[in-house]
C-alpha positions as CSV (number, residue, x, y, z in Angstrom):
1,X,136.5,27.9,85.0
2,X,137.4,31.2,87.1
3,X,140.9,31.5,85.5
4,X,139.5,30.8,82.0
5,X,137.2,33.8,82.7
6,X,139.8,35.8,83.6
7,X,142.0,34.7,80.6
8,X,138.6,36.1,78.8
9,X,138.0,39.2,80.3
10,X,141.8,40.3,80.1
11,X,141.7,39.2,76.2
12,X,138.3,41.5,75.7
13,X,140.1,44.3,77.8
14,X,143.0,44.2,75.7
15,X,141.1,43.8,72.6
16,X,139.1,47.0,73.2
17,X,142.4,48.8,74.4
18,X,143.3,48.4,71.0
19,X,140.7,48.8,68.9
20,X,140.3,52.0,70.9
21,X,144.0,53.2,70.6
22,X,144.0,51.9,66.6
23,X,141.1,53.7,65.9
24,X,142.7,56.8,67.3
25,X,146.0,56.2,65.3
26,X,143.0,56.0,61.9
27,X,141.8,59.2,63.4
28,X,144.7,60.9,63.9
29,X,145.8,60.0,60.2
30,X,143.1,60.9,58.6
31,X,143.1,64.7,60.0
32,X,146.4,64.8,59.0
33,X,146.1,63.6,55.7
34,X,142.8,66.1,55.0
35,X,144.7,68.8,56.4
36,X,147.4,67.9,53.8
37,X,145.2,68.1,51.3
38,X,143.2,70.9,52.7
39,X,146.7,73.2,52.4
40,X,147.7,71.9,49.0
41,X,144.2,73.2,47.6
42,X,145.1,76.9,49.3
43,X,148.1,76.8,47.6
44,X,146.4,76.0,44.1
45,X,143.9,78.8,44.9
46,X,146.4,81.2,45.5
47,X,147.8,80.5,42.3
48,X,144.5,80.8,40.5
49,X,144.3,84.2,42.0
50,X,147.5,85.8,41.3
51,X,146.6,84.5,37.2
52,X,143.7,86.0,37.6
53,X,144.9,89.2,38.6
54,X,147.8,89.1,36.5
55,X,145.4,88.4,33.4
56,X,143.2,91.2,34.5
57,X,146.1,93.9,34.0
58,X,146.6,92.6,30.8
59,X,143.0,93.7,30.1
60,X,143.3,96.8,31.4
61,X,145.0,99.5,34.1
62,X,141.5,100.7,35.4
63,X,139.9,98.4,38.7
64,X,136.4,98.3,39.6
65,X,133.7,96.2,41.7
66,X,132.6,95.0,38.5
67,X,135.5,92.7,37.0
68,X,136.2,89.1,37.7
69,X,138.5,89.6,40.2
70,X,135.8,91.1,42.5
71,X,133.5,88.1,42.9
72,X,133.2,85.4,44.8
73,X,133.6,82.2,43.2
74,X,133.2,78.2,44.3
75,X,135.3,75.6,43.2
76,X,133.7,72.3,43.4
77,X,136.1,69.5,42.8
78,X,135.4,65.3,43.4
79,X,136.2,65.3,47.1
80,X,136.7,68.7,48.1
81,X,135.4,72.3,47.3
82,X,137.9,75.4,46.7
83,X,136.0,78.9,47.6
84,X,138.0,82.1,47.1
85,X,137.3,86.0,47.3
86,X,139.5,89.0,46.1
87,X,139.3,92.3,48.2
88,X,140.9,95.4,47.1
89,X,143.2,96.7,50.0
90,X,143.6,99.8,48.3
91,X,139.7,100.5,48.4
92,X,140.7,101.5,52.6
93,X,143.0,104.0,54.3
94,X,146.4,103.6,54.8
95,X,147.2,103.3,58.7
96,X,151.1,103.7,57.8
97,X,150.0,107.2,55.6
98,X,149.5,108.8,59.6
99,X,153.1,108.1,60.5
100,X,154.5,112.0,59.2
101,X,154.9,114.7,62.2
102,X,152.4,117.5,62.4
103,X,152.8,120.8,63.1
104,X,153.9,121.8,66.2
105,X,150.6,123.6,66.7
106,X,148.7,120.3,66.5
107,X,147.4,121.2,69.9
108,X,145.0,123.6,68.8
109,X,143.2,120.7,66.6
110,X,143.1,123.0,63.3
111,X,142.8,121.6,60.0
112,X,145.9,123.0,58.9
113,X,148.5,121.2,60.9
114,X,147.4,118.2,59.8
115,X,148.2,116.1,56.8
116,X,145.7,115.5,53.6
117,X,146.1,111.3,55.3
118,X,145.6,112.5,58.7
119,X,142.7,114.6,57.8
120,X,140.3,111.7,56.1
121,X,141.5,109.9,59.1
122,X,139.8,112.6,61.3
123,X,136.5,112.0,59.3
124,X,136.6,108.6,59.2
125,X,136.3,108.2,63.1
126,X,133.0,110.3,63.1
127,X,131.1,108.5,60.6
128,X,130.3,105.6,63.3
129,X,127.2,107.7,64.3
130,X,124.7,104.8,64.4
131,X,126.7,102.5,67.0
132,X,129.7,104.9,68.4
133,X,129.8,108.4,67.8
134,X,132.8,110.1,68.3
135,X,132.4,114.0,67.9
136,X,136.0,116.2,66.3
137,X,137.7,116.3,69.2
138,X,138.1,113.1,70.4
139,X,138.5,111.9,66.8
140,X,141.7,114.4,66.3
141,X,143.2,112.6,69.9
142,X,142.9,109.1,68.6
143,X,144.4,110.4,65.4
144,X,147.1,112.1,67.1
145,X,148.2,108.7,69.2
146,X,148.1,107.0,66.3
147,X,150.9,109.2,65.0
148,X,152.6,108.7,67.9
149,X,152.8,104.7,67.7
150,X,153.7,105.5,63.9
151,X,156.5,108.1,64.2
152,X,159.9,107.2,65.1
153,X,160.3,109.9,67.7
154,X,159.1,109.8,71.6
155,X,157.9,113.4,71.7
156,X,153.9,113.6,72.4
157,X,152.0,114.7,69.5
158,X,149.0,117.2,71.1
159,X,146.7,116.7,74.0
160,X,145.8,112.8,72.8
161,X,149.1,111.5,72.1
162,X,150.9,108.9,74.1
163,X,154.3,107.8,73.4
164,X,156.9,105.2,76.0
165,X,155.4,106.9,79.1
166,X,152.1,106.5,79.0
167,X,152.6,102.9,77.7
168,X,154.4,101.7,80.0
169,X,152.3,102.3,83.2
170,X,149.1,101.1,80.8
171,X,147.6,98.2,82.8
172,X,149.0,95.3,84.6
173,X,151.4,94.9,81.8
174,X,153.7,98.0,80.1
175,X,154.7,98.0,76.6
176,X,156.4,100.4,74.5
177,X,155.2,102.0,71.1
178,X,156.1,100.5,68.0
179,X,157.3,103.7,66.4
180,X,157.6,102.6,62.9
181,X,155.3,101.4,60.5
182,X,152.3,98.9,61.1
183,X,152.8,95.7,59.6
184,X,149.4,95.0,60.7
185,X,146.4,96.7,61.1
186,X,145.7,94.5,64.5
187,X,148.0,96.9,66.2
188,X,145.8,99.2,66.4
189,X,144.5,97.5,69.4
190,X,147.4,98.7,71.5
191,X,146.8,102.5,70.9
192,X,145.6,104.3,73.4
193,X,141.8,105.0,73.0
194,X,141.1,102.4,70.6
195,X,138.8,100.2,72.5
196,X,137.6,96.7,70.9
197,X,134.6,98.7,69.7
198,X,136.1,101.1,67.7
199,X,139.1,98.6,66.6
200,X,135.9,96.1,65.2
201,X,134.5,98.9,63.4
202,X,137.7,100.1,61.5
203,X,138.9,96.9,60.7
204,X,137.2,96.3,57.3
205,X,138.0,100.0,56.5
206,X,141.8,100.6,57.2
207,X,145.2,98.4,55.9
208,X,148.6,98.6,56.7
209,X,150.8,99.2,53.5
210,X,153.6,100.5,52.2
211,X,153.2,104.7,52.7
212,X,152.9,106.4,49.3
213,X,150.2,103.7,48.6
214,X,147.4,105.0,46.6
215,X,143.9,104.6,47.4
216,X,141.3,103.2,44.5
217,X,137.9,105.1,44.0
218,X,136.5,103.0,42.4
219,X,136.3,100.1,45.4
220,X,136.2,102.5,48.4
221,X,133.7,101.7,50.9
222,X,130.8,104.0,51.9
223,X,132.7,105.2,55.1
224,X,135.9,106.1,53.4
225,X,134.1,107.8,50.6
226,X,132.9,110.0,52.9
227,X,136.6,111.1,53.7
228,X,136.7,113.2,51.2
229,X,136.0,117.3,52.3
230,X,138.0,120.4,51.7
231,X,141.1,121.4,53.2
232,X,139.8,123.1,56.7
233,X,136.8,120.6,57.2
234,X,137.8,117.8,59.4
235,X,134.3,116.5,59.5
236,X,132.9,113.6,57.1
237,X,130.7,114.1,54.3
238,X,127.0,113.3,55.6
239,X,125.7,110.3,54.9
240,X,123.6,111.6,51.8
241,X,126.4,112.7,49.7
242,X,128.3,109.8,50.7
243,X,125.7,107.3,49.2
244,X,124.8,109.7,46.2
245,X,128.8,109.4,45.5
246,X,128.3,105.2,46.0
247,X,125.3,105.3,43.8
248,X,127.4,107.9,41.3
249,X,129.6,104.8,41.1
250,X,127.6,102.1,40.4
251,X,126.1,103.9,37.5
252,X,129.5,104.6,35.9
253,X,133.3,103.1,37.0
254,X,135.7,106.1,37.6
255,X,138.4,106.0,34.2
256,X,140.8,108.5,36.2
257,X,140.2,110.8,38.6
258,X,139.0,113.6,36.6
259,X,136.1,111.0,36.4
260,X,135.4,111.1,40.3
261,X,135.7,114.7,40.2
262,X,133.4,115.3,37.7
263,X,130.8,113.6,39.6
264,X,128.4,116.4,41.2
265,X,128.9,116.1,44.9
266,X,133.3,116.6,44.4
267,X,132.0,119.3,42.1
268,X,130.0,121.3,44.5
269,X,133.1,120.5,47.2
270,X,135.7,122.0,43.9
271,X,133.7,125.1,44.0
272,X,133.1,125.4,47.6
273,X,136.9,124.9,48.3
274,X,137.3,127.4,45.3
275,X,135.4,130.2,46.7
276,X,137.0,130.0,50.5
277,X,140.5,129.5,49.3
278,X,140.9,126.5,49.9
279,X,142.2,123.1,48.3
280,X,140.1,119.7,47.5
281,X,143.0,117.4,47.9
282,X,143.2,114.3,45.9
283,X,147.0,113.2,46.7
284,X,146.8,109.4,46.7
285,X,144.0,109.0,45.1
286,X,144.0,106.7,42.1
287,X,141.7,104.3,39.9
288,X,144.0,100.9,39.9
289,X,145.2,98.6,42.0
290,X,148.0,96.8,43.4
291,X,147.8,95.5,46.8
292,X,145.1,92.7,47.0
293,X,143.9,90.3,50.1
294,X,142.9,86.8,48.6
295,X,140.5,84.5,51.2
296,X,140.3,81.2,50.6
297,X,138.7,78.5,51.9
298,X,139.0,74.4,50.8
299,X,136.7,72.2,52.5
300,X,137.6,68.4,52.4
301,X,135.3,65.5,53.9
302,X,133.8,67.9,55.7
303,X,136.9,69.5,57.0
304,X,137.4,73.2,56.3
305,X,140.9,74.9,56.0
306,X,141.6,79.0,55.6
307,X,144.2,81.3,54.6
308,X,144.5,85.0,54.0
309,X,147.3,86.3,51.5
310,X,148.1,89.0,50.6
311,X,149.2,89.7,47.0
312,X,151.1,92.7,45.4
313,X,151.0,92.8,41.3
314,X,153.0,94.8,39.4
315,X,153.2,94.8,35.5
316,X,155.8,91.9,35.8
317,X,154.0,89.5,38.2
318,X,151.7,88.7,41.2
319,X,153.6,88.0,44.3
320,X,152.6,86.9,47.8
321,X,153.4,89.4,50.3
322,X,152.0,87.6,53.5
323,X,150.1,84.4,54.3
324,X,148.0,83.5,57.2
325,X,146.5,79.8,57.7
326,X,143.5,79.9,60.1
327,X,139.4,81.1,60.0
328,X,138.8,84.1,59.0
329,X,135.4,84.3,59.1
């Protein structure tokens, strides 16, 4: 009786051993095969968004917040649903547009030694005013160490620069600057006074392209809108004329940029910069489009798979540039 319940138990252990382990191997199986799937429906959304953008320059040159490319838009499909969104990377500033050498006379922080890039640059690190102001001089030192990761020389550019020195007794751990082009805005987080704070809130307004880039209007965000000043103000726009130029927008889409000029706020600055000798820059400004970042998302039993990619069209075709599996929310 004792060895037959033995015989019994070892049987049950066994039994659950492997119901446990084949349950597992079903598990295991199943994740893949969802995740399979899960990829596959990227892929097909990625290729619904390069037609889409590739139909929309048949329609026409000029891109706005208003045209299909710009919404969001849900798939639903018999097992799975497909949900994608279009942002226009042109619509921020250029990191990579910092990269050229200023004048020698950086140091004294005047308008004139920097570049028309550099300059919005200036102003858009002072329009965080509500959760981390930064006041003209400490925006013109981050500027300046961003030049410094960007140019291809080790020469310290003004009073906030940093170049191999300075990096390499940073922290516990010594690095040196990249000194060429970001391929990614994320390194930002290596430059010297860029703290996580600053980094979170640049992020949505800032890209990493090729330089001579131009930047669309007619999608820029509040913040960079407010970018725009004469040639010897570094400081932002205030937050009035930036949102009169927003609203300005949403009442009529920018056909060229005699459009965005005409409006009354770059009007006023025309005259001001007029009267004081001065220049209203618009080098690199445009009203089209051609670098765009496609999120997608595909959710399968419940499972949810992500990818960013980022697409470049030209007349000819739409062709991935980058792609990044993971959640990007």
């Amino acid at each position: 009786m004792i060895l037959a319940l033995l015989i019994v138990a070892a049987v049950a252990a066994m039994a659950t051993f492997l119901n446990r382990d084949f349950d597992r191997s079903v598990r295991f199986a199943e994740n893949r095969l969802f995740s399979q799937q899960g990829n596959h429906l990227l892929a097909g959304g990625e290729a619904a968004a390069q037609f889409y953008l590739s139909e929309d320059l048949n329609d026409n040159t000029v891109d706005h917040l208003g045209e299909f490319w710009a919404q969001s838009y849900s798939f639903p499909l018999d097992i799975a649903v497909i949900n994608l969104q279009l942002e226009d990377m042109q619509g921020r500033l250029n990191i990579n547009e910092l990269q050229a050498k200023v004048s020698s006379e950086s140091r004294r922080g005047g308008a004139e030694n920097f570049t028309v890039p550099q300059r919005r640059f200036i102003r858009l690190l002072q329009t965080f005013d509500d959760v981390l102001p930064l006041d003209r001089n400490e925006a013109i030192e981050i500027t300046q160490a961003v030049i410094d990761w960007l140019d291809a020389d080790d020469d310290t550019t003004g009073f906030g620069g940093a170049e191999s020195i300075f990096y390499q007794t940073a922290g516990q751990t010594g690095y040196r600057p990249a000194n060429r082009e970001m391929t990614s805005t994320s390194e930002l987080r290596l430059v010297k006074g860029v703290t996580p704070e600053l980094y979170q809130l640049l992020e949505p307004l800032v890209c990493a392209l090729p330089i001579g880039t131009e930047l669309n209007v007619n999608t820029a965000p509040l913040a960079v809108l407010r970018t725009f000043n004469i040639g010897d103000q570094l400081t932002p726009l205030s937050l009035q004329d930036g949102e009169e130029l927003l609203n300005e927008r949403t009442e009529k889409t920018y056909d060229d940029i005699a459009d965005f000029l005409d409006t009354p706020i770059m009007a006023d600055l025309q005259a001001q910069a007029t009267r004081e000798g001065q220049v209203l820059s618009t080098d690199l400004l445009s009203v089209s489009t051609s670098y765009f970042m496609l999120r997608a998302q595909a959710v399968v039993a419940q499972r949810s798979s992500y990818s960013q990619s980022l697409l470049h069209r030209t007349p000819d075709t739409v062709r991935l540039i980058s792609r990044e599996l993971g959640n990007w929310q």
